[in-house]
VEXDREN-2710 file (C-alpha; in Angstrom, 1 decimal):
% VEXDREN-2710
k/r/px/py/pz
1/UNK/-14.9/10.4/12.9
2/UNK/-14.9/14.3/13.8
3/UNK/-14.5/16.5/10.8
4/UNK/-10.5/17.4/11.8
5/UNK/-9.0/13.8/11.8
6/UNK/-5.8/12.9/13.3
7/UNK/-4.1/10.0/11.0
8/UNK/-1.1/7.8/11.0
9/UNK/0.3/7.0/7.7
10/UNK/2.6/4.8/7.3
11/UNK/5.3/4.6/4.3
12/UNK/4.4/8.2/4.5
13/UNK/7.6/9.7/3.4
14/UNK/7.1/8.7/-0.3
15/UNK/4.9/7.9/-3.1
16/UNK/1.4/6.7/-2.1
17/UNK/1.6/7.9/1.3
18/UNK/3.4/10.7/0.5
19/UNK/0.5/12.0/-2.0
20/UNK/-2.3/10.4/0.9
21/UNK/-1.1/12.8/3.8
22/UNK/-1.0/15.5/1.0
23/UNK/-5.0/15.6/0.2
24/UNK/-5.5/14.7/4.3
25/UNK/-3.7/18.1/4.9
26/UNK/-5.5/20.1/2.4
27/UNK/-8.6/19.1/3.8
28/UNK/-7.4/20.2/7.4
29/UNK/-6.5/16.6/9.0
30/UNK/-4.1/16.5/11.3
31/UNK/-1.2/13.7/10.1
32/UNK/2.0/11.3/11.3
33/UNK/4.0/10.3/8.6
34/UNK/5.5/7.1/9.6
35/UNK/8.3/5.5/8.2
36/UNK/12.2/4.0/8.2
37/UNK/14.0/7.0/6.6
38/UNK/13.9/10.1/8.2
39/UNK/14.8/12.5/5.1
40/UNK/11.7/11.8/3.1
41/UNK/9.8/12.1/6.0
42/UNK/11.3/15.4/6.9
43/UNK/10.5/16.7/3.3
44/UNK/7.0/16.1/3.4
45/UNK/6.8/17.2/7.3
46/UNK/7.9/20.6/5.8
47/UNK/5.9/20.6/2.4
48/UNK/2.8/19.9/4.3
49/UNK/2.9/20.4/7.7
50/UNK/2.4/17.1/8.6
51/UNK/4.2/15.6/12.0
52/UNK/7.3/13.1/11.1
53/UNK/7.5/10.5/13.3
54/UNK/10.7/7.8/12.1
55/UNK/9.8/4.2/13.1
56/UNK/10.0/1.1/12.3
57/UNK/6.4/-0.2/12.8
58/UNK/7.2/-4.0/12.6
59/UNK/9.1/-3.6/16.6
60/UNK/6.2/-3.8/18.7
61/UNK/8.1/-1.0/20.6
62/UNK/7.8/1.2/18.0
63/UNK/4.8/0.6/16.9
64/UNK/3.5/1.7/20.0
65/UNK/5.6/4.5/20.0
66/UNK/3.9/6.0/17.0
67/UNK/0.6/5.5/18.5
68/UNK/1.8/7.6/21.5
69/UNK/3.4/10.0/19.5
70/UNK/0.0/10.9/17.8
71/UNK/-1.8/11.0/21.3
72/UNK/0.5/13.2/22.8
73/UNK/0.2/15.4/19.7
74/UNK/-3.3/15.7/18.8
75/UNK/-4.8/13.8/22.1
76/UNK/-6.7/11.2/20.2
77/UNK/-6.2/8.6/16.5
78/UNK/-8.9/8.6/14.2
79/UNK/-7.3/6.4/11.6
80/UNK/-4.4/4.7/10.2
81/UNK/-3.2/4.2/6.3
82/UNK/-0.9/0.8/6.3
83/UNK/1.0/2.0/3.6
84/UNK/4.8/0.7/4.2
85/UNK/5.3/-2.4/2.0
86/UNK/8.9/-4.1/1.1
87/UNK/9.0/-6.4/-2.1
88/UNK/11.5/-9.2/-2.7
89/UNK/11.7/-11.6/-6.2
90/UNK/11.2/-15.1/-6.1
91/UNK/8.8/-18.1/-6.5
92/UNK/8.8/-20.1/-3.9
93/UNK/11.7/-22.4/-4.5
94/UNK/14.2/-19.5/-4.9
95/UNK/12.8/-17.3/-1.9
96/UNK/15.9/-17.3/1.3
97/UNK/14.0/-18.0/4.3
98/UNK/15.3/-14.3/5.1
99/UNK/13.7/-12.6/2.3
100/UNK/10.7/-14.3/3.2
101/UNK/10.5/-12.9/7.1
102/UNK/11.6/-9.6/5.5
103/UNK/8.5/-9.4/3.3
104/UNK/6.2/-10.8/5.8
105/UNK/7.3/-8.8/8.9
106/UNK/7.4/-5.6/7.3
107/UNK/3.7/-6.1/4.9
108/UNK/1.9/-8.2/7.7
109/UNK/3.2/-8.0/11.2
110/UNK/3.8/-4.4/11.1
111/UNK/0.3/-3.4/9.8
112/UNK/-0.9/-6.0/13.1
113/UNK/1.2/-4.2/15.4
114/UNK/0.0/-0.9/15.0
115/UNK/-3.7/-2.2/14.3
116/UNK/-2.9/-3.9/17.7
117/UNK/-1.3/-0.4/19.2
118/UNK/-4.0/1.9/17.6
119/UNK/-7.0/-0.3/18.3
120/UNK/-8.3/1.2/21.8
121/UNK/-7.7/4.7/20.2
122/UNK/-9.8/3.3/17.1
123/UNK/-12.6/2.0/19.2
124/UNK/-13.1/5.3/21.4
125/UNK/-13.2/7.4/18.0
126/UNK/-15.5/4.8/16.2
127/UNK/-12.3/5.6/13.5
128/UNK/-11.2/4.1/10.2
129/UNK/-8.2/1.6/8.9
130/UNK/-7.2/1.7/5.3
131/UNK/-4.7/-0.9/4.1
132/UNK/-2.8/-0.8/1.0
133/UNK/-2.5/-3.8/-0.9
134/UNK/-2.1/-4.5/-4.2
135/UNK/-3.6/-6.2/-7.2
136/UNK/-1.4/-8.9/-6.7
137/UNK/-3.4/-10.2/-3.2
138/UNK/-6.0/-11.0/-6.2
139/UNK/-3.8/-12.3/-9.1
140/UNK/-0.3/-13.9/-9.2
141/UNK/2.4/-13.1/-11.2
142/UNK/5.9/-14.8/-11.9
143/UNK/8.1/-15.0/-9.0
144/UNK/6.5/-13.3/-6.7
145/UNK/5.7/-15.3/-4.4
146/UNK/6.3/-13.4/-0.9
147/UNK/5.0/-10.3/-1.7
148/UNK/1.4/-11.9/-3.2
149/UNK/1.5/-13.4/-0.4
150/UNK/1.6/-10.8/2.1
151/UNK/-0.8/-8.7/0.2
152/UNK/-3.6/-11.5/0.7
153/UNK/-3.0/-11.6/4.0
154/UNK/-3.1/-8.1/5.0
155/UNK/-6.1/-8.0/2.6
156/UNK/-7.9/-10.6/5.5
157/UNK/-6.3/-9.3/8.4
158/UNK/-8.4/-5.7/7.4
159/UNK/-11.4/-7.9/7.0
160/UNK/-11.0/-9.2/10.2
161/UNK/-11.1/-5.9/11.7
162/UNK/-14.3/-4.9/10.3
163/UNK/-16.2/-8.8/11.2
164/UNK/-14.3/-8.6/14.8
165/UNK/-14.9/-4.7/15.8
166/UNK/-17.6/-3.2/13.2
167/UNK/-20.2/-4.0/15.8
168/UNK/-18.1/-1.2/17.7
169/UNK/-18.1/1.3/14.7
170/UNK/-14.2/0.4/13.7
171/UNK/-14.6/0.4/9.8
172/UNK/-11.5/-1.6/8.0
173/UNK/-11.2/-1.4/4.2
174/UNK/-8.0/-2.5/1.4
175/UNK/-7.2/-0.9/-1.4
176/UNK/-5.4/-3.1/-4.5
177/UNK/-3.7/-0.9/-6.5
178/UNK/-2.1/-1.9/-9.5
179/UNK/1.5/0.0/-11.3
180/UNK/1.5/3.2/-10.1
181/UNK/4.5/5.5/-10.3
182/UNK/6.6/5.1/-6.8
183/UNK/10.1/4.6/-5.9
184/UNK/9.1/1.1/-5.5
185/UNK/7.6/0.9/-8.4
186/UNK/10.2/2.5/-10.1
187/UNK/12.6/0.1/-9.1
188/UNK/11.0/-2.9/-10.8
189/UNK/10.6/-1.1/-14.1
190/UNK/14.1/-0.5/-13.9
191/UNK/15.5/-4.0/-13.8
192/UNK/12.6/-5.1/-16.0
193/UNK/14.0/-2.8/-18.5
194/UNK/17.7/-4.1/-18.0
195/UNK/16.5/-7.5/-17.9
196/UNK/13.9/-7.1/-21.0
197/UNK/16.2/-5.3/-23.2
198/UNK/13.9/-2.2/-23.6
199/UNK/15.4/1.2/-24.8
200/UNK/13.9/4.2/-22.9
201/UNK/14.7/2.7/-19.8
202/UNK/11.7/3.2/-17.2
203/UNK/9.6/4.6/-18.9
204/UNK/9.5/2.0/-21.5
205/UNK/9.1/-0.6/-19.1
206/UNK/5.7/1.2/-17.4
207/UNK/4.7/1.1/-21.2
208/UNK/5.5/-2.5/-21.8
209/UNK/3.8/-3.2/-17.8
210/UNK/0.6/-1.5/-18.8
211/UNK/-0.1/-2.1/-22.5
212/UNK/-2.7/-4.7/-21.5
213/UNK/-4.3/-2.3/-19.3
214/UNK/-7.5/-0.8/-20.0
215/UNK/-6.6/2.1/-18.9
216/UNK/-2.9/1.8/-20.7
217/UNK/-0.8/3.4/-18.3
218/UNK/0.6/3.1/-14.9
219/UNK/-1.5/5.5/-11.9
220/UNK/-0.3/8.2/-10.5
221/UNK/0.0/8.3/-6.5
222/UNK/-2.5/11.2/-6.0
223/UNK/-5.4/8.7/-7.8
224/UNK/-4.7/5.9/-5.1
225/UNK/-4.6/8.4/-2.0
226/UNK/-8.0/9.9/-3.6
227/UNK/-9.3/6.6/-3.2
228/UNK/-7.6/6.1/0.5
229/UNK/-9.1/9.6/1.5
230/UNK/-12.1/8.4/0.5
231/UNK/-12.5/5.7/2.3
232/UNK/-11.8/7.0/5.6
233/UNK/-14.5/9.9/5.4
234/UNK/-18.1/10.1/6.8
235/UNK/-18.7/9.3/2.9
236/UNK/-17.9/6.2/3.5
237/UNK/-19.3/5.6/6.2
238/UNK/-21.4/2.1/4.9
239/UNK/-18.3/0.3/3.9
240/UNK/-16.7/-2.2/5.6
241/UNK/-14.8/-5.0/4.7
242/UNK/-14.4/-3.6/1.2
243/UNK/-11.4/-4.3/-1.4
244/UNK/-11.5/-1.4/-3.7
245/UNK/-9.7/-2.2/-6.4
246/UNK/-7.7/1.0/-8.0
247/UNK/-6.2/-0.8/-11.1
248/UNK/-6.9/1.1/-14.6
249/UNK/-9.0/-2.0/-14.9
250/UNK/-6.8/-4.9/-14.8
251/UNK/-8.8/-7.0/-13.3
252/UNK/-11.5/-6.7/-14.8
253/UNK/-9.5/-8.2/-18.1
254/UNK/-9.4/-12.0/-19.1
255/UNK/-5.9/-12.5/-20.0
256/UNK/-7.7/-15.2/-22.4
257/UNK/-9.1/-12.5/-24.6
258/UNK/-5.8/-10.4/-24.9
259/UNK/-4.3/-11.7/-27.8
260/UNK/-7.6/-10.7/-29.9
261/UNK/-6.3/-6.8/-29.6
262/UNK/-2.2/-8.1/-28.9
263/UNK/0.2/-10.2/-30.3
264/UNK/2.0/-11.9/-27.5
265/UNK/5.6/-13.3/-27.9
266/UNK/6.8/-15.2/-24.8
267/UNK/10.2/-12.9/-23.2
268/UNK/13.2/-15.2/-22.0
269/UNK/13.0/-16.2/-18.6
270/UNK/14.7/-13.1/-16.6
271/UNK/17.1/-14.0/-13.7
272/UNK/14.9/-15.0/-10.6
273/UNK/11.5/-16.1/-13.2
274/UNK/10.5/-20.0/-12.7
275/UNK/11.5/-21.1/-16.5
276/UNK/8.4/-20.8/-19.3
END
């Protein structure tokens, strides 16, 4: 890459990709933010100077549509940041088949469009692709089925990149983050803390999420887009393939070993969890 990028981020209005287009700005990148609602794109468009570009990158049309946008902007695409991710509850006997494509179309054929879009641009600047994954392409949890699932497989579709088009200079790498403090996120804790029972409402359910964690609390987006930054910089430049995991050190833990520092109760079942 040239020391001015120009990068696509996607899910770009909020959160992680919000606070990722942030640090690309302060460094003097040139950035689309990329995603379904206009007014949190708009926001950080002004905050930041970055260019807001509404789509919805799981239409091929559009897809290709924010790859033009950039060009006709900046004249060239360095890199992309496959932010935009949907989550819905279920294992896999409670999953609608329409949840399922939901999940799958927005966290897997999206990110292949615009890989798909972007991917002559990518060659020509010998440019970078970071996805955003999650801890959960690495370890399961309750119900949650579709959006593990999605995360694994956007984990080896960016791996596929690098073995298909590193001989060409095209460098793919995924970051797993674990809880970190998004609207997303956010909403989770929420009906964990309805569900649960917990007083203090959010913030008690990031407690309860993360007590296990070595690091014992949720990330903040800024330390994720630090690691995404990263990543697609010259500093880099010898990774390829990589899953970086950005976690507090969850998986690094043996659940086995947790209740020598914990004692752990089993919860009721909450609407949606496969029974205990």
């Amino acid at each position: 890459m040239t020391d001015r990028r120009v990068v696509i981020v996607t899910g770009g209005g909020t959160g992680i990709g919000a606070a990722t287009a942030r640090l690309l700005r302060r460094d003097g990148h040139h950035v689309i933010v990329s995603g379904r609602r206009p007014e949190p794109l708009r926001r950080v468009a002004e905050e930041t100077g970055a260019l807001a570009h509404p789509a919805d990158a799981g239409d091929p049309d559009a897809a290709q549509g924010l790859v033009d946008a950039a060009l006709s902007a900046y004249g060239r695409l360095d890199g992309l940041v496959l932010n935009a991710a949907i989550g819905r509850s279920g294992a896999v006997g409670d999953l609608s088949v329409e949840d399922w494509e939901a999940v799958m179309r927005t966290n897997v054929t999206g990110p292949f469009l615009l890989q798909r879009a972007a991917l002559p641009h990518l060659l020509e600047a010998r440019g970078s692709v970071v996805a955003v994954a999650s801890v959960a392409a690495l370890r399961n949890g309750l119900a949650n089925a579709a959006y593990a699932t999605s995360k694994a497989a956007l984990l080896q579709l960016c791996r596929s990149l690098a073995v298909d088009y590193g001989p060409r200079g095209l460098r793919a790498n995924t970051v797993c983050p674990s809880w970190v403090r998004t609207d997303m996120a956010d909403g989770r804790m929420r009906r964990f803390a309805e569900e649960a029972g917990l007083e203090g409402g959010v913030e008690a359910a990031y407690q309860e999420a993360t007590r296990l964690l070595p690091a014992g609390r949720p990330g903040e987006p800024q330390e994720v887009a630090e690691a995404i930054v990263w990543l697609l910089s010259a500093a880099a430049s010898f990774v390829n393939g990589a899953v970086l995991t950005v976690d507090g050190g969850v998986t690094a833990l043996d659940p086995g070993v947790a209740p020598f520092a914990f004692r752990i109760e089993p919860r009721d079942a909450a609407p949606g969890d496969p029974g205990r």
